[in-house]
C-alpha angles and dihedrals in degrees: 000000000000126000138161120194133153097282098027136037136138125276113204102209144083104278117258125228106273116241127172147096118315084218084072101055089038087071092065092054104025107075088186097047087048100043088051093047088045096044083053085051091046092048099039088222134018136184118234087241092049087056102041082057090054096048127096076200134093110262093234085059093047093052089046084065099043093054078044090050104050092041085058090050093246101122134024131210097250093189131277143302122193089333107316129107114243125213128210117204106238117207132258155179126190114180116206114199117204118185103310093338125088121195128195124227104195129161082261093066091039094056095057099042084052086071101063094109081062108037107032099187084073087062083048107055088038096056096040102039108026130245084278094068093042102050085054082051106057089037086053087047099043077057081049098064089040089061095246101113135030120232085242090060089044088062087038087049097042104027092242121156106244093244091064092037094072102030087063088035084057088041100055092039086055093043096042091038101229127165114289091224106050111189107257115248114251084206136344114204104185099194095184094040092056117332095227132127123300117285102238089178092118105165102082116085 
């Protein structure tokens, strides 16, 4: 099977030796680490005590990442504000090629995996089916809520069992904020998932 979405695509060659900060590839396991690099994106800036308010960390802890954060090049110091130095997210994308198969970490998919505490079908489907199925998840889901696939399509696409299917369909709706009623797809031709005919099965949404 052969697909290409916005995290994950193949790649066609032979994989090249990974390089990169280990800060990058700590935001898909730390959900601390990612939560405080996705709430300075969602601010624009933010101050080191407005964040140590937020955590459910220590603010050791929180200033730790921060300094974690800006020598990765994830954050940068934006200026002051009564007295506190305030940090801007700066975005990213760090591919991953295993095998044939190339995956995409971005602040997007940060943002949802920094919700596993909250949703914990996204642990689930992390822990039982890899970072590679759910980044074709969330980029199927993220169709899903365009109209373009149906949630049946999304299981047939990952492999994912329809009960989980929906629940991590509900959980990045709820995290993304999309509409609660997508417009359901007349017909989705993935031509780099499968290359078949157009789906006309228009009545699951």
């Amino acid at each position: 099977m052969s697909y290409d979405t916005d995290h994950v695509r193949n790649a066609g060659r032979t994989p090249e030796r990974i390089t990169g900060i280990q800060a990058f590839t700590d935001l898909v396991d730390n959900v601390a680490l990612a939560g405080l690099y996705t709430s300075i994106r969602s601010k624009g800036t933010a101050t080191g005590p407005e964040l140590v308010d937020e955590a459910d960390i220590s603010k050791k802890t929180v200033y730790d990442y921060l300094h974690k954060l800006e020598r990765a090049g994830l954050t940068t110091e934006a200026g002051a504000e009564n007295g506190a130095a305030t940090y801007a997210a700066e975005d990213f994308e760090m591919t991953l090629t295993v095998r044939d198969v190339a995956v995409s970490i971005t602040p997007e998919l940060v943002e949802i995996l920094s919700r596993r505490d909250d949703y914990s079908v996204i642990d689930r489907v992390l822990e039982e089916h890899g970072l590679l199925t759910f980044a074709l998840a969330h980029d199927l889901v993220t169709a899903h809520n365009e109209g373009d696939i149906t949630i049946r399509q999304i299981g047939d696409l990952t492999g994912l069992s329809s009960g989980m299917t929906y629940d991590l369909v509900d959980a990045i709706y709820a995290v993304r904020g999309f509409g609660e009623e997508p417009s359901s797809p007349e017909t989705y031709t993935p031509d780099n998932v499968d290359g078949g005919q157009p789906d006309t099965d228009s009545t699951e949404g």
